[in-house]
C-alpha positions in Angstrom: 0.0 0.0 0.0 3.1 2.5 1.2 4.9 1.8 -2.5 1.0 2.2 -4.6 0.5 5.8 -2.5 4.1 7.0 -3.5 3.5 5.8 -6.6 0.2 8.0 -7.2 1.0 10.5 -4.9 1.7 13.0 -7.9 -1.5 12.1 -9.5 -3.8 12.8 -6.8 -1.4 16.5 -5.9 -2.2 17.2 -9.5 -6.0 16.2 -9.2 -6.1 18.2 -6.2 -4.9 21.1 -8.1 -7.3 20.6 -10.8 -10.3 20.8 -8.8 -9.3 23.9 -6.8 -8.6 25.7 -10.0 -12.1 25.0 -11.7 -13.5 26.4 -7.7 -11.7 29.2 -8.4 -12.3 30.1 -12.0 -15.8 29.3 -11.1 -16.0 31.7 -8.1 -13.5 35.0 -10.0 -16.2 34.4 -13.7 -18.7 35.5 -11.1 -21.2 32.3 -11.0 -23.5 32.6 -8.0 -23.9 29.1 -7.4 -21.0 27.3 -6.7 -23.4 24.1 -5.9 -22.9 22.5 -9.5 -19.0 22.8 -9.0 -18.4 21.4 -6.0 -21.0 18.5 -7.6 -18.4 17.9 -10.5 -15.6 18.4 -8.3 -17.1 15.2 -6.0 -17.9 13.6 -8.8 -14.2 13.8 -10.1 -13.3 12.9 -6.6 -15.7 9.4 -6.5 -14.4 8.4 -9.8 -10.5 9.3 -8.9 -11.0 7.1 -5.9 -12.9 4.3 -7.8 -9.9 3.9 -10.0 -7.3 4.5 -7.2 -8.8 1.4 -5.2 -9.7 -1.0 -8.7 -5.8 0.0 -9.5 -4.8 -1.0 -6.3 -6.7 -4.7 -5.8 -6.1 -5.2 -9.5 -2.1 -5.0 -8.8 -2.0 -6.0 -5.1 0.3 -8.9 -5.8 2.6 -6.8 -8.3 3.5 -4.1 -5.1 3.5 -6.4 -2.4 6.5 -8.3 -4.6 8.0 -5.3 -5.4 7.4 -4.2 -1.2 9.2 -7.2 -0.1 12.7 -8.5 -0.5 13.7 -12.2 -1.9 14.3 -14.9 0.5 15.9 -17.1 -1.9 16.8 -16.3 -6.2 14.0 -18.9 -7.4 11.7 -16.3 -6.3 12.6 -14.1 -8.9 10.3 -16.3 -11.2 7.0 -16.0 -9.7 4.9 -14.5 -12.1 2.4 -11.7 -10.4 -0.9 -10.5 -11.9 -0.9 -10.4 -16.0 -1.1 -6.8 -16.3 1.7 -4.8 -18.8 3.9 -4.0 -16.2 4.1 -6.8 -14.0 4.7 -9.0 -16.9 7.7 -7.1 -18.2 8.8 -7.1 -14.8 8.9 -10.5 -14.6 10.5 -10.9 -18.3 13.4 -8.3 -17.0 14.2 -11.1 -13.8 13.8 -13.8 -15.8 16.4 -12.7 -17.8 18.4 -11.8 -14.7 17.9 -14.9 -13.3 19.4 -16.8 -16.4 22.1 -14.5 -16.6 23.5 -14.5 -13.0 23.2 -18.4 -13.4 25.2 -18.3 -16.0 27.8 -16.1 -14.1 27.5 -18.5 -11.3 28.1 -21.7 -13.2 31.2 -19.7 -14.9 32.8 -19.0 -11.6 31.7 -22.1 -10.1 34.0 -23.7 -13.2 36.8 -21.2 -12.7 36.8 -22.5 -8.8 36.9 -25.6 -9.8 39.8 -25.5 -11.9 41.7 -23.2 -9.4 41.0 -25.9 -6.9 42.2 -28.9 -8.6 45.4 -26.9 -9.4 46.3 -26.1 -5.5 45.4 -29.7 -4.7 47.6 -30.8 -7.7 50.7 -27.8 -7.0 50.4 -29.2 -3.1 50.9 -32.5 -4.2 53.7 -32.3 -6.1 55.2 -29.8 -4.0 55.5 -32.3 -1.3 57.2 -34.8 -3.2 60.3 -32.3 -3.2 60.0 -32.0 0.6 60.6 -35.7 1.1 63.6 -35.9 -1.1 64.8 -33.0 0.9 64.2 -35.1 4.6 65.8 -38.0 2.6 69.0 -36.2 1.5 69.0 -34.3 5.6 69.1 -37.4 7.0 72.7 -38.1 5.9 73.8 -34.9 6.7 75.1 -34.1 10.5 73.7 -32.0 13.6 72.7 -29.4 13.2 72.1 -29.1 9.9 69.8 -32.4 9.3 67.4 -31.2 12.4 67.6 -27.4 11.5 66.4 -28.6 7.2 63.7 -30.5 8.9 62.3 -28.5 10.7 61.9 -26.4 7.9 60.5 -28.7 6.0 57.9 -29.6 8.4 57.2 -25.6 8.6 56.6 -25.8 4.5 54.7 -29.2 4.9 52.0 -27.3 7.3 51.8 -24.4 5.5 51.3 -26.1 2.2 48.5 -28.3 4.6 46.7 -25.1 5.2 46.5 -23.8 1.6 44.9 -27.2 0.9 42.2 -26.9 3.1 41.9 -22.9 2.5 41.1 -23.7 -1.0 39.1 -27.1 0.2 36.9 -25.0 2.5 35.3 -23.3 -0.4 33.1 -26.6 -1.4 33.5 -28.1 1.7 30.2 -29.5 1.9 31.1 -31.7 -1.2 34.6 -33.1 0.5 32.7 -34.6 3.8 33.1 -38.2 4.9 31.1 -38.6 7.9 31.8 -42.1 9.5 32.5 -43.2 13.1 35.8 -42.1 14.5 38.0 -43.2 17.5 39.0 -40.4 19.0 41.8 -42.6 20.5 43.2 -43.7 17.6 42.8 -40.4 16.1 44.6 -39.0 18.5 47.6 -41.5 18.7 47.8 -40.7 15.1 48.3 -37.1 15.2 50.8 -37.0 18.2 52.5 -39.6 15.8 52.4 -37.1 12.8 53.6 -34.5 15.4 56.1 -36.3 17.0 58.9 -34.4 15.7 57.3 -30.8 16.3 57.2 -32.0 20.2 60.7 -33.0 20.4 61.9 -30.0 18.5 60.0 -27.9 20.9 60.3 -29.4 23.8 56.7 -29.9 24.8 55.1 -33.3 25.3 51.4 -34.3 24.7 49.8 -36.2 28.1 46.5 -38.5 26.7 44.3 -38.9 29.3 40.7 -40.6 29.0 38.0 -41.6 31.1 37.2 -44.7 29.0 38.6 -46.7 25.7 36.8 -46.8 22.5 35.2 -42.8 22.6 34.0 -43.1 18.6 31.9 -40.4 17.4 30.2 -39.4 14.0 32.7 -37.0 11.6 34.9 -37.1 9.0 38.1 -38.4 10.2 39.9 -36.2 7.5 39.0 -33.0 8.8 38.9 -33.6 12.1 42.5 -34.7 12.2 43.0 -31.3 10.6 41.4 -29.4 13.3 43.1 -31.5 16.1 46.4 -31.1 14.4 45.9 -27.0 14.3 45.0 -27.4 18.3 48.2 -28.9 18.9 50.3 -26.8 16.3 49.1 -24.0 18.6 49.1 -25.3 21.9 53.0 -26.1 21.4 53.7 -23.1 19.5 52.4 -20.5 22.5 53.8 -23.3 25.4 57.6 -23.2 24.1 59.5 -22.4 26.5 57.1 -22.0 29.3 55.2 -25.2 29.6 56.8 -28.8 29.0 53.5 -30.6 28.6 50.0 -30.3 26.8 47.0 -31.9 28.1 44.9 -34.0 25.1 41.6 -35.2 27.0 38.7 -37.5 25.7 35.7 -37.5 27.7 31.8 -37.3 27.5 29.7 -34.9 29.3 25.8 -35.0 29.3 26.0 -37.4 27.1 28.0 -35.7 24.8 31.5 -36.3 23.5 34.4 -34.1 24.1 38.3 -34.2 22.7 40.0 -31.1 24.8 43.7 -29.9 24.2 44.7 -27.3 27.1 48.2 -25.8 27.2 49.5 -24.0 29.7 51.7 -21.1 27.7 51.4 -17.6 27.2 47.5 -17.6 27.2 45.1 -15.4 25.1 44.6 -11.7 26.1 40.8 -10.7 26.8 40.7 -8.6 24.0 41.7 -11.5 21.6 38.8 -13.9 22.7 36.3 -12.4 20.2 38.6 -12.2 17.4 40.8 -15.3 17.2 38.2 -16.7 14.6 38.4 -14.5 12.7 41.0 -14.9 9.0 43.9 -13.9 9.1 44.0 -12.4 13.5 46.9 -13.0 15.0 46.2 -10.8 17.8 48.9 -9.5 20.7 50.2 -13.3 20.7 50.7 -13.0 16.8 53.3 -10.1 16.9 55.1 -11.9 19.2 55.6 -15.2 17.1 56.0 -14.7 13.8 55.3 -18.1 12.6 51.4 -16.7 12.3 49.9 -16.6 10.1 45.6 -16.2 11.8 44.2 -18.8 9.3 44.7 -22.0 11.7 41.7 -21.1 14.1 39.5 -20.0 11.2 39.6 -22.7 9.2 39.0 -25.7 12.5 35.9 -23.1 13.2 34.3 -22.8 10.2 35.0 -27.1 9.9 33.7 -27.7 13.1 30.3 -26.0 12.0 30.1 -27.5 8.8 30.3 -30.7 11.1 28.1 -30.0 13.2 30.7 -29.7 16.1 30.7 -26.8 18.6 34.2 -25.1 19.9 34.5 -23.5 23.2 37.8 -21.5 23.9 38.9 -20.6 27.6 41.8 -19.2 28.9 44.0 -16.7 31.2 46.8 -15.0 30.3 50.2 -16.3 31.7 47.8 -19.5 32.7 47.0 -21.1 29.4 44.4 -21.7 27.0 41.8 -24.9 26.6 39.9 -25.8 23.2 37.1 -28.0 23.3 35.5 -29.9 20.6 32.1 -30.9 21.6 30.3 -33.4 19.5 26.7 -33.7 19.9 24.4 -36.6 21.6 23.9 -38.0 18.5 27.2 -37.8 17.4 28.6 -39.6 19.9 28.3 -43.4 18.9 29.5 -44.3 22.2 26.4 -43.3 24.3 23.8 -44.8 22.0 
């Protein structure tokens, strides 16, 4: 109604207008009886309002569309009443429609491509890598430690373009099957073992029972565990000798915790160490940041269907849950 009285809001000023002017000629020419007048001037009134209100009901579907937004594109092609204007309004979206679905499928190729070639570069990029551990083995101390170590540096960052560029169609690389957090766990302090010895902090698996298994994909979830412990080791060098990797279930729930107890995160940094590419106060301090780790575990874990918690105190430590729902965890059904 608010969009159909803008709409004819000149029309009736101008009606208005029109009528006042025939008063008034009426009254300067000097006519006595101004009765007949104001007659036609109600009759133009009655029959301005008659075709205001048959304009109205006639087109009520065509302004409410045009009143309220889209809740989804497919919307765009519901037709409206078949009046001149409403149906080249829906020809004009039509068109818009095909034509950003077009665009879509384009870019939707183009990311396609783009990702196959990171997955591919990554891929053969790590072939390299290993023929560079091979050839540091042979070499002495420090040398053979100090090249691996930078090849494990290049080996995680070359892990985190992966999954940057596998995020993008992330609903289209799932695996959900049952897990055992156990064994995933084992696993990643196995992948990891080297990063421990080289920083001189140890991982400490404790459980309140064997066999946890929940519902994930195993894939990204050893991701997300592995960027835990990158960082729970990275901010504990030097200050704490031991993380703490917990499995446990909680109101039926299942729960994998890592708590470190390192430099901690600042209050101010709780809200935003989500967030791409925040390093925070912590960040300045070690370079080695790079604020994509704990963005890309968060927006996996709710994809999942996970839920992350984050505590810590500065100088104390920090603690990173991964809660998995009731009916995630396999254990307690």
């Amino acid at each position: 109604m608010k969009l159909f009285l803008k709409e004819h809001a000149l029309l009736i000023v101008v009606q208005i207008i029109q009528f006042f002017v025939i008063l008034s000629i009426y009254f300067l020419d000097g006519y006595p009886r101004l009765l007949p007048a104001l007659y036609a001037v109600f009759l133009g009134f009655f029959f301005l309002g008659g075709y205001l209100i048959y304009h109205y009901y006639s087109r009520r579907l065509f302004y409410k569309r045009l009143s309220n937004e889209l809740e989804s594109l497919d919307q765009s092609l519901q037709k409206t009443e078949q009046t001149p204007i409403s149906e080249a309004l829906d020809h004009l979206l039509k068109n818009q429609y095909m034509h950003y679905q077009e665009q879509i499928k384009r870019l939707e190729s183009r990311q396609a491509e783009h990702l196959k070639f990171m997955d591919q570069w990554v891929h053969q990029m790590k072939t390299p890598i290993s023929v560079i551990e091979l050839i540091a083995q042979n070499l002495d101390e420090p040398d053979s430690s100090s090249i691996r170590e930078e090849t494990d540096r290049m080996k995680t960052g070359l892990n985190t373009i992966l999954y940057m560029a596998r995020l993008r169609t992330i609903e289209q690389d799932f695996h959900i099957k049952p897990v055992n957090l156990t064994k995933l766990v084992s696993e990643v302090n196995r992948e990891n073992k080297r990063f421990y010895i080289r920083n001189q902090v140890y991982p400490n698996l404790s459980q309140e029972k064997d066999g946890v298994t929940v519902e994930t994909d195993e894939k990204w979830l050893f991701f997300i565990l592995s960027q835990l412990i990158n960082n729970a080791v990275k901010y504990s060098k030097g200050k704490g000798k031991t993380i703490n990797i917990s499995i446990y279930e909680k109101a039926g729930e299942a729960i994998l915790e890592v708590k470190d107890y390192g430099v901690g995160i600042p209050e101010t940094d709780k809200r935003r160490v989500f967030d791409p590419f925040y390093t925070g106060e912590n960040g300045r301090k070690f370079r080695e940041s790079t604020g994509m780790g704990l963005y890309l575990a968060k927006e996996a874990i709710e994809h999942l269907g996970h839920r992350i918690e984050l505590e810590s105190k500065v100088g104390e430590g920090s603690t990173f849950r991964i809660i998995f729902t009731a009916t995630q965890n396999l254990t307690s059904v």
